[in-house]
C-alpha positions in Angstrom: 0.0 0.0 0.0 2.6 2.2 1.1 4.6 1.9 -2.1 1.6 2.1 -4.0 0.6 5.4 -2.5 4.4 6.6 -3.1 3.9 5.6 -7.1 0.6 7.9 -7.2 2.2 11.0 -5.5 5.5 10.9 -7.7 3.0 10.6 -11.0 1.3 13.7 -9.8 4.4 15.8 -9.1 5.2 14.7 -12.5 1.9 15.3 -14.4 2.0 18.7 -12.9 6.2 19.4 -14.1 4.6 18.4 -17.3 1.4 20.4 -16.8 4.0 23.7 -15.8 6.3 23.0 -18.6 3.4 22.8 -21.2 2.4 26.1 -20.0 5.6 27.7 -20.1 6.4 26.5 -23.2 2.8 27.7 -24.8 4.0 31.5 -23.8 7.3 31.5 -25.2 5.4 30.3 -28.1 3.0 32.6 -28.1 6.0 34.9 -27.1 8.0 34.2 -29.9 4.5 34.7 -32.4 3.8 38.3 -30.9 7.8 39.4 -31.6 7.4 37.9 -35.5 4.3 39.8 -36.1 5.8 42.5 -34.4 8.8 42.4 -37.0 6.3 42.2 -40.0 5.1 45.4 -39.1 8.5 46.6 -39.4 9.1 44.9 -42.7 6.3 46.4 -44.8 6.9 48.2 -47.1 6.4 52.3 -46.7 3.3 53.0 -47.5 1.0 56.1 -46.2 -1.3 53.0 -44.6 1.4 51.3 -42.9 3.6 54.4 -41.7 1.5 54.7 -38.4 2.1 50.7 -37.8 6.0 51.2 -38.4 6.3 53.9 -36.0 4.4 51.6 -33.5 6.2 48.6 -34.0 9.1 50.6 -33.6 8.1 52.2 -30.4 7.2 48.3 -28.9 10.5 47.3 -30.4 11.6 50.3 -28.2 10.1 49.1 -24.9 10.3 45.5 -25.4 14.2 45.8 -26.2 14.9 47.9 -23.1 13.7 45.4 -20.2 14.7 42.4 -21.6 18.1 41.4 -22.3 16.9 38.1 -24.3 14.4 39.6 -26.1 17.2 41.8 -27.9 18.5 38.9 -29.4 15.9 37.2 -30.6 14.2 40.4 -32.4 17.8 40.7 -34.0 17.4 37.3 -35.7 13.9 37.7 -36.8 15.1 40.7 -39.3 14.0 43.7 -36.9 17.6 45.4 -37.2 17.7 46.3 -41.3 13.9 47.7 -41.1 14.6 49.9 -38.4 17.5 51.3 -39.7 15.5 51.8 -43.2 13.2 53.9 -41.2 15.6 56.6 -41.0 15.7 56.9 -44.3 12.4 56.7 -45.2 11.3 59.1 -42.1 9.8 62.3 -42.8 12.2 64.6 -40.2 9.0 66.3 -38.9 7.9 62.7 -38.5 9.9 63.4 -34.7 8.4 60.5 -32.8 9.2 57.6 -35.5 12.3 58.7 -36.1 13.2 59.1 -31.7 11.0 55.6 -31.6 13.7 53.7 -34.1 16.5 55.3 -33.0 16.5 54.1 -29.5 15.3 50.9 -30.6 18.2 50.3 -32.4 20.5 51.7 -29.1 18.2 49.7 -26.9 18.9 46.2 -28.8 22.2 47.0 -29.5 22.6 47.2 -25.4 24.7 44.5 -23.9 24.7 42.5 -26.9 28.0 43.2 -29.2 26.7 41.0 -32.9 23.9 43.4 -32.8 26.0 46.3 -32.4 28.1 45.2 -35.0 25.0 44.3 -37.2 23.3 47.9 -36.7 26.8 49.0 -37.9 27.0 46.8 -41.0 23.6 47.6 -42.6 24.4 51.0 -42.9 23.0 53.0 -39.6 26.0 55.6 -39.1 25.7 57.0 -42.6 21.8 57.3 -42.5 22.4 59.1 -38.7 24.6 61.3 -40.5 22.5 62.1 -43.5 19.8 63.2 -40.8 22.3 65.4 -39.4 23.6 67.0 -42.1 20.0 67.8 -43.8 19.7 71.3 -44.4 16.5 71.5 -43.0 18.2 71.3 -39.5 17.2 68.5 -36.6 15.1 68.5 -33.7 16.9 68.3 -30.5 15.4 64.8 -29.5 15.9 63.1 -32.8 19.7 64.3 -32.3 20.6 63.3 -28.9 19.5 60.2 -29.8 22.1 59.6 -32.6 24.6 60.7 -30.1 23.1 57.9 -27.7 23.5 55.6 -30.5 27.1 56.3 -31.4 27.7 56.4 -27.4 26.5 52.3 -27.7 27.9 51.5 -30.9 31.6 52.8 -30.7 31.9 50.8 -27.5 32.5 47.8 -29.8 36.3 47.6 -30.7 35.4 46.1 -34.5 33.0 49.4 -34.7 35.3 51.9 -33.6 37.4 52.7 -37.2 34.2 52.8 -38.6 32.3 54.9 -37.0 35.7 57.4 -36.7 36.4 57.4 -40.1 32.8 59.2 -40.9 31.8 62.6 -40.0 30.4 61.5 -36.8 33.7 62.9 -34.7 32.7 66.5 -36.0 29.1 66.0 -35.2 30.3 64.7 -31.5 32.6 67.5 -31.0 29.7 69.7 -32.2 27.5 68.7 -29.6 30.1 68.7 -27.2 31.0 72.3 -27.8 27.3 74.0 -28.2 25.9 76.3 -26.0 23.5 75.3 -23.3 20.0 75.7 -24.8 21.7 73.6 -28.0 22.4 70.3 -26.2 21.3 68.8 -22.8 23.6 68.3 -20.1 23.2 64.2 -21.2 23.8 64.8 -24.4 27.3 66.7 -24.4 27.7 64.3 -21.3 27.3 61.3 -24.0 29.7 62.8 -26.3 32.2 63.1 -24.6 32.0 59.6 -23.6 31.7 58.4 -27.4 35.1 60.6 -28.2 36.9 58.6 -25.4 35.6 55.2 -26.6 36.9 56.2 -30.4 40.2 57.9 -29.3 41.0 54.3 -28.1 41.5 53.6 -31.6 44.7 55.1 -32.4 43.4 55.4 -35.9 41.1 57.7 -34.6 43.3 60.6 -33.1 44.1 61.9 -36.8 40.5 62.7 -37.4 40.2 63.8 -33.4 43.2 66.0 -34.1 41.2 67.9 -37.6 38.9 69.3 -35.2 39.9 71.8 -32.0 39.0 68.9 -29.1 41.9 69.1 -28.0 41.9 72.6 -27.1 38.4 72.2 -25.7 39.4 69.3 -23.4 42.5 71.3 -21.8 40.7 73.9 -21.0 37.7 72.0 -19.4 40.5 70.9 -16.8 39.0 72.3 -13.8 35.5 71.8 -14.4 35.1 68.3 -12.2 31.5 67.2 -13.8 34.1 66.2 -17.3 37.1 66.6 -16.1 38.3 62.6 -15.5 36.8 61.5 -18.7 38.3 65.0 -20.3 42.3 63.6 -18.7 41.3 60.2 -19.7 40.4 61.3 -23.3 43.8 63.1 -23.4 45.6 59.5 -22.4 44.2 58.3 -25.2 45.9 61.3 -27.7 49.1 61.7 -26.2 49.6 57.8 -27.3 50.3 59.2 -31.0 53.6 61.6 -32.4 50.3 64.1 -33.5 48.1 64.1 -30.1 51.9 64.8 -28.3 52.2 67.7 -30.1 48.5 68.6 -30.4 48.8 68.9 -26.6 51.6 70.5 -26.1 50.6 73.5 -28.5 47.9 74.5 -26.6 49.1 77.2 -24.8 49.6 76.6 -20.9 49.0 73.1 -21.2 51.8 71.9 -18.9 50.9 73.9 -16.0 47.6 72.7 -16.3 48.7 69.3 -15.8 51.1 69.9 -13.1 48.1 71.5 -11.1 46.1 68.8 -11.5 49.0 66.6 -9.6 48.0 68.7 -6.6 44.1 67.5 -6.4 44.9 65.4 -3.4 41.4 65.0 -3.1 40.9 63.5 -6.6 43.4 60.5 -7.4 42.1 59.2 -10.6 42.9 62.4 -12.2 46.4 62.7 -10.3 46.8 58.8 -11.6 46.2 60.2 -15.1 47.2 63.9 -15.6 50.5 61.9 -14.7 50.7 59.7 -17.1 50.2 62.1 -19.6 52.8 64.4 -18.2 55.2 61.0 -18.4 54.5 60.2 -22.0 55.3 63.9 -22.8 58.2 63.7 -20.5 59.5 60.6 -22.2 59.4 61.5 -25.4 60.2 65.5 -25.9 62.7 67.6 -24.4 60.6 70.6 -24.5 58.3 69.2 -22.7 60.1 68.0 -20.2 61.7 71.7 -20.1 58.2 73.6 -19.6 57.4 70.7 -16.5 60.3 72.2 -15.5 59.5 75.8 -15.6 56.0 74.9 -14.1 57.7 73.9 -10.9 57.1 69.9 -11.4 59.9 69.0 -8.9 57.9 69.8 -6.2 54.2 68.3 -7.0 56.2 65.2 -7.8 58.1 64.7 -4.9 54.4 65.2 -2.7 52.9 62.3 -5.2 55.7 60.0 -5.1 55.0 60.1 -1.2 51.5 60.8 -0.6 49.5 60.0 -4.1 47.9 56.6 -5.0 50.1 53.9 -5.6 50.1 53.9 -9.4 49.8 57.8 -9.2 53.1 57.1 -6.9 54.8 54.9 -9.5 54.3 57.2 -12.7 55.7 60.6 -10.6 58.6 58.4 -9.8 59.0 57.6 -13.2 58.9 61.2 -14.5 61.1 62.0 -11.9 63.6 59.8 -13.4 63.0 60.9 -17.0 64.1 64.2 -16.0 66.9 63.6 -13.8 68.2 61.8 -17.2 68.9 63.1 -19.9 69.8 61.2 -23.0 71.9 59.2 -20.2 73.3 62.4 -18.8 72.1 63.8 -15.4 71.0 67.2 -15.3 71.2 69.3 -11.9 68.3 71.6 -13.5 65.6 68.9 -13.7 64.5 69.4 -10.1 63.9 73.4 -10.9 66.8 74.7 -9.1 67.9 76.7 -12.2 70.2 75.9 -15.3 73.3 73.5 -15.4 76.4 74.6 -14.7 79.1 74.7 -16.8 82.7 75.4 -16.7 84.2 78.2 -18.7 85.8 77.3 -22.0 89.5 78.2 -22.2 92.1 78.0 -25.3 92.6 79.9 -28.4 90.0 79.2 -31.1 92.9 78.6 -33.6 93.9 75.3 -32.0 97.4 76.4 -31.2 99.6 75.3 -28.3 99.4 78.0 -24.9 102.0 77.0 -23.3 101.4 77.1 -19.7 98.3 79.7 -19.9 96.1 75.8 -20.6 97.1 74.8 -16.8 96.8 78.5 -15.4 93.3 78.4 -16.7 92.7 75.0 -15.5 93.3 75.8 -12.1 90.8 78.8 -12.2 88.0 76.8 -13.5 88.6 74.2 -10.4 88.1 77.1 -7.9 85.3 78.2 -9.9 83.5 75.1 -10.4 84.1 74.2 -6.7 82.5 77.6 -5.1 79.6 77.3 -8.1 79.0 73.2 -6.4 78.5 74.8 -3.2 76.0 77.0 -4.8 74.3 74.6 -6.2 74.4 72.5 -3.4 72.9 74.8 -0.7 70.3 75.6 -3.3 69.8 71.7 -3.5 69.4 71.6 0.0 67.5 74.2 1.0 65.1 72.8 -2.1 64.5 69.5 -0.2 63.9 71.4 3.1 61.2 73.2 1.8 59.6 70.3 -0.3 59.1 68.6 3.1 57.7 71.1 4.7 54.9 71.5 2.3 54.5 67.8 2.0 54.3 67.2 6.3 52.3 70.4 6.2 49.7 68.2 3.5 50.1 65.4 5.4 48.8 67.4 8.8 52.0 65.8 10.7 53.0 68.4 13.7 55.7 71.0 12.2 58.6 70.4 14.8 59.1 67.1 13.2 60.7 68.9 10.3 63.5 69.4 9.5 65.0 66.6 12.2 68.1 66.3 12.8 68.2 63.3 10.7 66.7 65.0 7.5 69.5 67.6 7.8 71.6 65.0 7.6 70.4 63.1 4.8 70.0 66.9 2.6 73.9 67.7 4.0 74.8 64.6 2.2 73.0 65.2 -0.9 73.5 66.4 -4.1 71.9 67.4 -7.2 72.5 64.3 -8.7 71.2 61.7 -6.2 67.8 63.0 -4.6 65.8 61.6 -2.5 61.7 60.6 -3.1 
């Protein structure tokens, strides 16, 4: 009886898995049948009597894409990616709501899944986004912060990148970015900027980034904290190329906007990459590394290497070195404390023997040279003194701790050519 009565309660549990899976396998069906005649709205051909469908199908395609994440896919291989991106074309551009409606269906199916991006790319969408843009009729607001949104998406895919740079979409972008208030919404120039980043990954890119005046806008937005980590992280991205070096570094007071950013204590992801910058420059141009100089580097440097993040502390160290170094020469003047000393050259020009004026001169320049290391040396000292006084002063450490008896000793024994950070 008892295994009997265990026989008919495991054949109900299972007639009602079956009974459960029947049913959930009825409304994926019926599922699946709503989302193909959903995409055969989308595929008829433009017609006066089938414009209002489109628009509709494309606003479901809008909402449907947008909460779920499977759904995207699925719509993608039933064919609703080429009609939507048709639909731009065939638009009227005071037709606002079909146009906003396939727009961000295309960014919303296009979310989180990278062969749709790449499939919205390959049927055409970034020329048709431009061609809206460029009609001379001008664009409503909303239709065009939604191509910004889309290229936002799309350029987040590596394979998309070159293509999406090598069109007109960088001067649309920068465009956006640029405009006055009442022209573009705080998202929108918000999204831009985040689309220039995720192309200026593509070193490809930074030519056609360089043809407009970004980089002049993105210097001088240093300050403004809302852009300013994306603005230093776009910048990383430039100074990669021979071009985005010098595009930089023409744009006057561009070093000692960088050095000041190694100051924000209170910000460390743009200390961690206003320093890199400032050691890509540093590493490959002398100027540069001559104006980092004259900005008063030496000190900001010496307070990161001690204080800042621990990358932020490895790249000020590094720059520090670059500018000790010289094409394998130190230099006493990297650390601000004026220009390298040199002796005095003595000798007739006509390369004829003195006699013994050579060694009379010689031992001139040795009592110069020694009195001008002395100089130096104080200077070098007194340098180091104040440097960590500013950086226990930062640090809120009590002021009688400085200078101790054993910093005096380690700044007696320095010199210009072996600091300490």
């Amino acid at each position: 009886m008892k295994n009997n009565a265990k026989s008919e309660k495991l054949s109900d549990l299972l007639s009602i898995a079956e009974a459960e899976t029947d049913v959930e396998t009825k409304k994926k069906e019926e599922k699946l049948e709503d989302l193909k005649r959903l995409v055969k709205e989308l595929q008829q051909h433009e017609e006066d009597s089938t414009k209002n469908k489109k628009s509709e199908a494309a606003a479901k395609v809008r909402l449907l894409a947008k909460e779920e994440l499977e759904v995207r896919g699925t719509l993608a291989m039933l064919g609703a990616i080429p009609p939507l991106v048709a639909m731009l074309d065939e638009t009227e551009q005071n037709d606002v709501n079909s146009l906003v409606s396939s727009l961000y269906a295309l960014l919303n199916l296009g979310i989180g899944n990278d062969a749709n991006k790449a499939a919205i790319v390959k049927v055409g969408s970034v020329e048709k986004m431009l061609k809206l843009i460029e009609s001379p009729d001008g664009l409503d607001s909303s239709v065009s912060e939604a191509i910004v949104a889309n290229f936002l998406g799309l350029s987040a895919l590596d394979s998309n990148k070159p293509i999406i740079g090598s069109s007109a979409s960088i001067y649309f972008l920068v465009r956006t970015l640029q405009s006055l208030d009442d022209e573009s919404s705080p998202q929108a120039k918000q999204d831009a900027l985040r689309a220039l980043y995720n192309l200026s990954i593509f070193p490809g890119n930074v030519a056609f980034i360089l043809e407009t005046d970004l980089v002049v806008f993105l210097v001088n937005s240093i300050g403004d904290m809302e852009v300013t980590e994306r603005t230093l992280a776009t910048l990383s991205n430039i100074v990669s190329t021979r071009e985005g070096r010098k595009a930089i570094s023409a744009v006057p007071d561009s070093i000692p906007i960088l050095v000041d950013v190694l100051n924000w204590t209170d910000s460390p992801e743009c200390q961690e990459k206003a320093s890199y910058i400032l050691m890509v420059m540093a590493h490959k141009s002398y100027g540069d590394k001559q104006a980092m100089i004259e900005a008063g580097i030496a000190s900001s440097l010496l307070e990161l290497s001690l204080l800042g993040s621990t990358l932020a502390q490895k790249r000020a160290s590094r720059i520090l070195e670059i500018l000790r170094v010289d094409k394998g020469k130190q230099v006493s003047g990297s650390y601000g404390l004026g220009a390298a000393v040199s002796a005095p050259i003595c000798g007739s020009l006509s390369g004829k023997p003195d006699g013994g004026g050579g060694r009379e001169c010689f031992e001139e320049d040795e009592e110069m040279m020694s009195e001008e290391k002395k100089a130096v040396k104080q200077l070098v000292q007194q340098s180091l003194q104040n440097n960590m006084r500013k950086i226990v002063k930062r640090a809120n450490l009590p002021h009688d701790i400085v200078p101790s008896d054993h910093f005096k000793s380690l700044t007696l024994s320095s010199t210009s050519k072996s600091l300490p950070f």
